[in-house]
N, C-alpha and C positions, 0 to 999 in steps of 0.2 A: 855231571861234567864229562864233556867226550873226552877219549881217548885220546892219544897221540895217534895219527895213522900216515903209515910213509907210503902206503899204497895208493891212498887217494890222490897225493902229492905227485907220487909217479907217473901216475894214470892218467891226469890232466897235464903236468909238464912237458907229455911224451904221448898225448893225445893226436899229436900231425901225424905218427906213423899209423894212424888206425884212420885216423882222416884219408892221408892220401891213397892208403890200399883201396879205399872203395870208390874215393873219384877216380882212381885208374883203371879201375875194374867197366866203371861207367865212363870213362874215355874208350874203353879197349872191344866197349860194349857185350861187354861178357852176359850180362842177364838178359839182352837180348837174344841173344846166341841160342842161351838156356831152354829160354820159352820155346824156341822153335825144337828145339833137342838136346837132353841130355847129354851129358859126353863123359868119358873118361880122363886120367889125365892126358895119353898119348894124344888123345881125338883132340882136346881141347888147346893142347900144345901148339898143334898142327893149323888147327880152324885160327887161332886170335895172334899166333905169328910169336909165340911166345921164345924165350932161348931157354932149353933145358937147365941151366943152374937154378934160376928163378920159378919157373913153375910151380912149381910142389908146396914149394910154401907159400907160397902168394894165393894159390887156390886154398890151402888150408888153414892160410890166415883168416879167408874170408868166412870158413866153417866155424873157426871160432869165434867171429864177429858175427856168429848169427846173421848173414847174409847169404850162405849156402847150406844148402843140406850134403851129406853124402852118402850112398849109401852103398855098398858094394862094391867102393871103388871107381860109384859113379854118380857126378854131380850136380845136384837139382839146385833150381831157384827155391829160394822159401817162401810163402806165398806174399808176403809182403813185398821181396826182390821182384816177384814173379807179376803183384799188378803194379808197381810205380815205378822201374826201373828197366820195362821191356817199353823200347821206343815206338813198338807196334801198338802200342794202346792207347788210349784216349785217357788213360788216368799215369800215366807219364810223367813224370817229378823231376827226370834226370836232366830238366833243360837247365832249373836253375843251379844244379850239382857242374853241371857244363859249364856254367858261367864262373862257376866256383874255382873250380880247376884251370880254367883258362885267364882268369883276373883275379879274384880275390884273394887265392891262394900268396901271390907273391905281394900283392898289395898290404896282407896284413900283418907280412915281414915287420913294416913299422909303426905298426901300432903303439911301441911305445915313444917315436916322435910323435904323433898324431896327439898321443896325449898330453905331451908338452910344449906343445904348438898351437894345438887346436888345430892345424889345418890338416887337409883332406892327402889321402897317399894312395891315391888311385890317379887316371888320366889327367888328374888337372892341374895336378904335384906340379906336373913339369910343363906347364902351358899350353896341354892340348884342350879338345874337344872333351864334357862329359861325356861317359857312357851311351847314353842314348844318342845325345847329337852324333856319336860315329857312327851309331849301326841305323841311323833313320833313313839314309841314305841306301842304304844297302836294304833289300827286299826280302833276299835270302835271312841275313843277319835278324832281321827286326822280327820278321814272322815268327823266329826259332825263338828267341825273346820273351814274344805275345802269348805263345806257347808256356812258354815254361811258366809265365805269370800263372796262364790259368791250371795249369796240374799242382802249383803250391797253393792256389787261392782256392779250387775244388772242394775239397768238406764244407771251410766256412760258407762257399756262395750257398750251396747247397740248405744245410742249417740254417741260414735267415730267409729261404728261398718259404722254407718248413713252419718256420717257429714266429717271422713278424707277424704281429695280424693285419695279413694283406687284404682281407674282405672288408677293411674298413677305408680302404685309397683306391683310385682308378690309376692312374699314371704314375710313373717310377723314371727319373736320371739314373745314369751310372757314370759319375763324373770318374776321368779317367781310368777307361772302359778297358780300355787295351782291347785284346782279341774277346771282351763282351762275354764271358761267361757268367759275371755277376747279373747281369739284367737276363740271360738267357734263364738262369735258372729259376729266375722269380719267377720270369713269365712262363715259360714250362710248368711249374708246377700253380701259377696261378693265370689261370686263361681269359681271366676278365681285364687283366693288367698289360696294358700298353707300356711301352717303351722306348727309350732315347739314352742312345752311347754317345758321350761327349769327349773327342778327343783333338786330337792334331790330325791334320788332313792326312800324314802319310798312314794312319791308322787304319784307313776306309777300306781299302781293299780285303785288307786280313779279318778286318771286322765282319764284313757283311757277306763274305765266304762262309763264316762261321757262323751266320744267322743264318744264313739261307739255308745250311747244312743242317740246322736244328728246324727246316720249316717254320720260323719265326718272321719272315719276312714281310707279312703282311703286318705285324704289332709293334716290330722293334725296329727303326732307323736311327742313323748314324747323323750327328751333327757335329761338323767341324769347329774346334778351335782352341784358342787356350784361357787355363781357366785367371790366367794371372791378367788376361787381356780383352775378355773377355766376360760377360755376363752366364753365370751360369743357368743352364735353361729351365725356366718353369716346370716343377712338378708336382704333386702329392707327397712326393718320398725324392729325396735326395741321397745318391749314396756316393759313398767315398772310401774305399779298398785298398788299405796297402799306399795310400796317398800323403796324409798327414803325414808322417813321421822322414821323409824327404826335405821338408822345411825348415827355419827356422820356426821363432815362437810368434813374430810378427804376421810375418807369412800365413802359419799354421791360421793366427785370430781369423787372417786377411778371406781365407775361404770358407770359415766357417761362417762369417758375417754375410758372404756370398749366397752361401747354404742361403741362410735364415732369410735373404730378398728372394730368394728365387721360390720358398713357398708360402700358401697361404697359410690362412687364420688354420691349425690343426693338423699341419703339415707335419713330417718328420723328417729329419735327419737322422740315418746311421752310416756314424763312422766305426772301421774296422780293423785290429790289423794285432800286432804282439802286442796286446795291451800289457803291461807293466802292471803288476799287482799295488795294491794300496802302500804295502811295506816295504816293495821291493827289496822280496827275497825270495821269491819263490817261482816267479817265470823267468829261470838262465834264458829262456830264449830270446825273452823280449827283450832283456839286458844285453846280451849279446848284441842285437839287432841294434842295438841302438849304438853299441860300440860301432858297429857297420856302417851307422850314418856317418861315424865322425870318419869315417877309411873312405867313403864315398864322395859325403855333399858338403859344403862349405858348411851349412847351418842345420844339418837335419839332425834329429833326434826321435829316439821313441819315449814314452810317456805315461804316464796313470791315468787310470779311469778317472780320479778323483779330478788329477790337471784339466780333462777332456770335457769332463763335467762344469768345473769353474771356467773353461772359454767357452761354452756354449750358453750357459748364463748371463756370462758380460755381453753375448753377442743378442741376449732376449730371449732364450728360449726358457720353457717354466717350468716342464719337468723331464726328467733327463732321469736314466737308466743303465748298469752295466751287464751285462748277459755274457756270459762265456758260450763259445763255440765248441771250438772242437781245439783238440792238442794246444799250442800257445796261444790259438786266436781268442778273442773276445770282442762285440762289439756294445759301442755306445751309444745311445738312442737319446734324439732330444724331440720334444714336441715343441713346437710353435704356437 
């Protein structure tokens, strides 16, 4: 039998103050700072505009939150702070910490109408634009976005880029591609594999800067559209990142079904993302996440391997698989 424990109670009740220190820190760009050079407190007082009351503990907050080091009175990135939260790098994570701090933060103020409502308490609460529809328009906005998808999406693209057996398919989709790291990484590590990013037209530019950047230009092109309006395009391999769990449960069947026409006899589907454990008790994150949908999308939800398994079923497929990634990802594979 456990224990009583008021620690655990505190620690999570009172979890926004450890929250917010570090998306301040990544507002304030403090681990960027780091990377390029250590500092002290005066230095670093100075460099990030800080006001003397505040300082001292707010850097030494971050020491005991295991996100700086210090030593001497002077203070390092830890190597963790030092690759995903310096914006000079290409493994980068702080876009969707960005987004966290600038939206979700106050959006998830009402989480507990949301859950007596069901409805969404982000942009749409109060009759604007979703999320995306505001920043599609904007080039600067979208890019930093496409971005941050792919420094959260990174380990997992990487792991199925490694682990599918891609020697058994010629061509691969990456239905909603966003900035295409998913299909870059397959094809990088598999050279025989052709490729097609499938998204909305404003994607095209961001997309194909970032293929071209990876010398992928001759294998991987860009096809506009959407997938709710559109057919999604023939491949060997159909994949789908971070997509599902935006939907409702109609929805969700409605692309998997799409999946299943768009390949042949032998073809595969993997979908990927916080897959939700069989029990659901054991990935907070994907539980979490799924609380996010209901702060977000009218109808989205995250979901079990086991659920993901019974729609690809109903949708024809004959054998289907769960595979875990890496930290809370997992994905799901169905053969045709």
């Amino acid at each position: 039998m456990n224990e009583p424990r008021m620690d655990q109670i505190m620690q999570t009740g009172l979890g926004f103050w450890a929250s917010k220190t570090l998306l301040s820190a990544v507002e304030l760009e403090l681990f960027t700072e780091l990377a390029q050079a250590p500092g002290t407190l005066p230095k670093l007082r100075d460099r990030l505009r800080l006001h003397p009351r505040s300082a001292h503990d707010f850097l030494d907050a971050l020491v005991a939150l295991n996100f700086l080091e210090r030593r001497d009175g002077t203070y390092y990135n830890t190597p963790s702070t030092d690759l995903y939260l310096d914006k000079r790098k290409p493994s980068y994570i702080g876009g969707i910490l960005e987004m966290a701090n600038n939206r979700l933060y106050q959006f998830w103020s009402g989480l507990t109408a949301a859950l007596r409502t069901g409805e969404p308490q982000s942009e749409i609460l109060t009759g604007e634009q979703g999320f995306f529809e505001l920043i599609s328009t904007d080039p600067e906005k979208l890019g930093g976005y496409l971005q941050a998808m792919t420094g959260l999406s990174r380990g997992s693209n990487i792991a199925i880029s490694q682990r599918f057996p891609w020697s058994e398919f010629k061509t691969a989709v990456d239905v909603g591609t966003a900035q295409g790291d998913l299909i870059t990484q397959v094809a990088l590590a598999n050279p025989h594999i052709a490729g097609i990013g499938f998204d909305l037209p404003q994607v095209r530019p961001v997309f194909e800067d970032y293929i071209t950047g990876n010398g992928l230009s001759g294998r991987v092109h860009f096809l506009p559209g959407s997938f709710f309006d559109s057919p999604i395009p023939s491949a060997d391999v159909v994949m789908m990142g971070h997509i599902l769990h935006d939907w409702n449960l109609e929805e969700k069947k409605m692309l998997i079904r799409k999946a299943y026409e768009a390949l042949p006899s032998g073809g595969a589907l993997i979908v990927y993302e916080s897959i939700i454990d069989d029990d659901r008790s054991k990935n907070v994150f994907g539980l979490l996440m799924s609380l996010n949908m209901l702060i977000e999308h009218p109808g989205g939800f995250d979901y079990t391997g086991a659920d993901c398994i019974g729609w690809m079923k109903e949708a024809g497929f004959t054998s289907t698989r769960v595979e875990h990634l890496v930290g809370p990802d997992s994905m799901v594979v169905g053969i045709k």
